[in-house]
C-alpha positions in Angstrom: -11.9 -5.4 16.1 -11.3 -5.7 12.4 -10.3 -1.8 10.9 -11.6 -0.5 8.0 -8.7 -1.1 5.9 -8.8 -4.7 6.4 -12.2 -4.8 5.9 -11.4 -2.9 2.8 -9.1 -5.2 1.5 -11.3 -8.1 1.8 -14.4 -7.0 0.3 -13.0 -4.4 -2.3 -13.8 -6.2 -6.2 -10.2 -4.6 -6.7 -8.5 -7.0 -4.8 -11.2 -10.0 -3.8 -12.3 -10.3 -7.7 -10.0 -9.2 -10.0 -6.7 -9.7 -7.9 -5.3 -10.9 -11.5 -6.0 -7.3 -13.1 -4.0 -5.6 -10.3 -0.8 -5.4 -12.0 -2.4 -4.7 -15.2 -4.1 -1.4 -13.6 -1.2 -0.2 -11.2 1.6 0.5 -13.9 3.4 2.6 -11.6 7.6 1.6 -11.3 8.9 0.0 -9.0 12.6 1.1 -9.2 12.3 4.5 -7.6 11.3 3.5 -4.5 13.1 0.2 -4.7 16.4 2.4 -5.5 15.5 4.5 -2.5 14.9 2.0 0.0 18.3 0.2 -1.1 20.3 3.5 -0.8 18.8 4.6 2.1 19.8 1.1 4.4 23.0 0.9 2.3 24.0 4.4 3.5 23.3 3.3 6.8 25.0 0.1 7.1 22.3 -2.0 6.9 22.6 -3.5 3.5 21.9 -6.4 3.1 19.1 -6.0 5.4 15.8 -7.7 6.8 12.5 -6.2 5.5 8.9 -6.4 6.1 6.8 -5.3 3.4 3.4 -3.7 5.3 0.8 -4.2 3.0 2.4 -5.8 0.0 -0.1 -6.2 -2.5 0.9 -8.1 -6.0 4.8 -8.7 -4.4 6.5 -6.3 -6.8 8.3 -4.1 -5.0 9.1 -7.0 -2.7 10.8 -8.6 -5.3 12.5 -5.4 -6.4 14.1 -5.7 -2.8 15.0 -9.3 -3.1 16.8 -8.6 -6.5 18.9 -5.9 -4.5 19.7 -9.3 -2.4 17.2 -8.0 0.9 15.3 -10.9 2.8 11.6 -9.8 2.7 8.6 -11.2 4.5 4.9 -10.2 3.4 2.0 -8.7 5.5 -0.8 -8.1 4.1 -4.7 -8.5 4.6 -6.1 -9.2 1.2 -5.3 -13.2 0.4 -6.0 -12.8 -2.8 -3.4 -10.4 -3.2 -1.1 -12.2 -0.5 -0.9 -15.4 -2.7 -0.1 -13.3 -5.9 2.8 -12.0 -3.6 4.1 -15.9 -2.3 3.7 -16.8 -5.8 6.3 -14.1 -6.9 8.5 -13.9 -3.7 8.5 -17.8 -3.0 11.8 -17.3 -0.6 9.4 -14.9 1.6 7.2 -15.6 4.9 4.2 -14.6 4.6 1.5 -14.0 7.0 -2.1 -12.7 6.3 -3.0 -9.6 9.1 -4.6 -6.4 9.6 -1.9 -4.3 9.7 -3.9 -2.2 13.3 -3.1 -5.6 14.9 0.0 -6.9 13.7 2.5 -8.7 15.6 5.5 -10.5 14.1 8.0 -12.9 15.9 11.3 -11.2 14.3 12.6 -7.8 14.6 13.2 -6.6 11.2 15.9 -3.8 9.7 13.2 -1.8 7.9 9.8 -1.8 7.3 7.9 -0.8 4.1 4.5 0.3 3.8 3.1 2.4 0.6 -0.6 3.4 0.3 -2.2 1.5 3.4 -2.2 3.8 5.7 -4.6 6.2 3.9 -7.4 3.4 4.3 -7.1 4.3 8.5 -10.0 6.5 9.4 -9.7 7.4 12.6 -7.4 8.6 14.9 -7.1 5.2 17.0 -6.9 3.2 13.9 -4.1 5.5 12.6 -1.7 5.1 16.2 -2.9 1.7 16.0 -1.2 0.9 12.2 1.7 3.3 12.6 2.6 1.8 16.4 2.4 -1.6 15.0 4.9 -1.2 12.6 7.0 0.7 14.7 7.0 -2.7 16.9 8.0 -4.7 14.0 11.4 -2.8 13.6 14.6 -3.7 15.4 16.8 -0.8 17.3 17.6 1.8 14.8 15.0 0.2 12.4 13.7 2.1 9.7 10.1 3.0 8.8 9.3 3.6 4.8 6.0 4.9 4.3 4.3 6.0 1.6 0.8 8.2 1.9 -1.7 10.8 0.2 -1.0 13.8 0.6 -4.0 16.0 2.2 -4.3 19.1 0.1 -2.9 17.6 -3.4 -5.6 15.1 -3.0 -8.0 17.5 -2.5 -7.5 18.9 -5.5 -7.4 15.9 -7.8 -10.7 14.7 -6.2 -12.3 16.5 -9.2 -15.6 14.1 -9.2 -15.0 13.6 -13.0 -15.3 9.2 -13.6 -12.3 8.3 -15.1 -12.4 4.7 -17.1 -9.5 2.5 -18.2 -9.6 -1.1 -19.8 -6.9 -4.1 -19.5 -7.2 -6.9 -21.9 -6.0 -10.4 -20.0 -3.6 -12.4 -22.2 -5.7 -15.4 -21.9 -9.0 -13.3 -24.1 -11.4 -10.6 -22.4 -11.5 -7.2 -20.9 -11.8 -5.7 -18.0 -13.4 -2.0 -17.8 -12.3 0.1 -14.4 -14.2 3.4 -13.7 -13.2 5.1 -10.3 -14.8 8.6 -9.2 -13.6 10.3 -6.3 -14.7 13.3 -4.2 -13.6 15.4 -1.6 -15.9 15.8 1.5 -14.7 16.5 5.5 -11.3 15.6 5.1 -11.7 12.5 3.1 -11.4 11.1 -0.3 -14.7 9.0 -1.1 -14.0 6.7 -4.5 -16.6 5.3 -6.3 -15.5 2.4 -8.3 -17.7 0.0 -10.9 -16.1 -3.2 -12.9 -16.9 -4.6 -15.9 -15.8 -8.6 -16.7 -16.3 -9.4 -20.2 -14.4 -12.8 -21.0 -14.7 -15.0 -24.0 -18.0 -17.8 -22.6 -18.9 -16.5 -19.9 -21.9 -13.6 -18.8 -20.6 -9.9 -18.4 -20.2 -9.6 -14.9 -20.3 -6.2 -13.2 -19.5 -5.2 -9.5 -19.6 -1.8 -7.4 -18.0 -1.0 -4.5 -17.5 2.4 -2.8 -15.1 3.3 0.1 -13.2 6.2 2.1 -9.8 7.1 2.3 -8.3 9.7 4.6 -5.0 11.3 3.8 -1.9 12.8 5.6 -1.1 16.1 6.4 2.5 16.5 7.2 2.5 17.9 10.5 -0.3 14.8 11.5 2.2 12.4 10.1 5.3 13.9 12.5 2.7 13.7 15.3 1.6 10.6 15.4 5.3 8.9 14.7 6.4 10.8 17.4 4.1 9.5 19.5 4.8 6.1 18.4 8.5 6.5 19.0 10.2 7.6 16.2 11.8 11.2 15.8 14.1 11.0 13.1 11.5 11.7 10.6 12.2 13.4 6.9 8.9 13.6 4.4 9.6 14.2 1.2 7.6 14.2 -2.2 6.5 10.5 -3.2 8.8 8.2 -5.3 7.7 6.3 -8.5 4.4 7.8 -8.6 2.5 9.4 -11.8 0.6 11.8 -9.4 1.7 14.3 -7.0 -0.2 13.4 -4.5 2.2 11.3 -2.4 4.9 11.3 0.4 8.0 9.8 0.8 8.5 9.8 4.8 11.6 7.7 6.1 12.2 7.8 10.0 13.6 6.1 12.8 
């Protein structure tokens, strides 16, 4: 059965129309958690090291590993997305997959995953994701994850639409409003699009979908459960909002 992430990822205009705007609307850096993944496997002798990137979007935090001299494969169940990401990391394997149901061949030194695990709505669907990458590490593997946190996101789902615009270097616009709310535990994000290029008919798309985020002591649960106990959370890396966690375990 296909989760709601994956379903997510293929449908959402985000990813499935405007794939090209991605980079253009996630400005966030790349070096902090790029930096922290490299320290954190130097420090434990596992530099230069094997890495899956869970969920790897665009490829450019990938490529920030690679630079740091890592081999990285991609995962990832949006193909739009997943070509942008071969395109960038041509070295890599990549492998389109719903993260709930993922199986790899090799056993990998770390594995990264920032932002897809908030798309898992229930329970199963969240020991499903974390026990699957859990199985794609190697003994004394280590897990980099990066989720919402529940209370902070709370509070910045404030209802207010927020709009940005990116201008494509080839001519037109695209305008991006998101709204997001707060009910039972979840984040609900309404999003609209607006295409305007240079020839063509204004095109615009709606979409709306759930997320659910972390709490911390939910998060030591369920790695626990899936075999890891070495766990430290922290407060995100290389994010504008404070909303985020860093958790590293083993």
């Amino acid at each position: 059965m296909v989760s709601a992430s994956a379903r997510t990822s293929s449908k959402r205009p985000f990813y499935a129309l405007h794939g090209d705007a991605y980079d253009l609307l996630v400005t966030d850096p790349v070096e902090p958690w790029v930096d922290t993944v490299h320290d954190e496997l130097t420090g434990s002798g596992r530099s230069p090291a094997t890495i899956l990137d869970a969920g790897c979007g665009t490829g450019r935090h990938a490529a920030g590993l690679i630079a740091k001299g890592h081999r990285v494969d991609l995962v990832d169940a949006s193909a739009h997305l997943l070509d942008q990401a071969a395109a960038r990391c041509p070295g890599s394997r990549v492998q389109l997959a719903d993260l709930c149901l993922l199986r790899m061949p090799t056993a990998y030194d770390a594995v990264t995953c920032r932002g897809v695990l908030n798309d898992m709505l229930d329970d199963a669907e969240r020991h499903s994701a974390v026990r699957a990458l859990a199985g794609c590490l190697a003994p004394g593997g280590v897990l980099f994850l990066d989720v919402r946190e529940a209370e902070a996101s709370r509070l910045r789902a404030d209802g207010v639409a927020r709009s940005r615009e990116v201008h494509f270097d080839e001519g037109g616009r695209l305008t991006f409003v998101a709204r997001t709310t707060w009910t039972g535990g979840r984040l609900t994000v309404e999003e609209t699009y607006e295409l305007d290029r240079p020839g063509e008919r204004k095109r615009e798309s709606h979409y709306s979908f759930a997320m659910r985020p972390w709490t911390e002591p939910e998060l030591r649960d369920v790695l626990r459960e899936c075999g890891l106990h070495d766990v430290r959370v922290s407060p995100g890396v290389g994010r504008r909002t404070p909303d985020r966690l860093l958790v590293i375990a083993r």
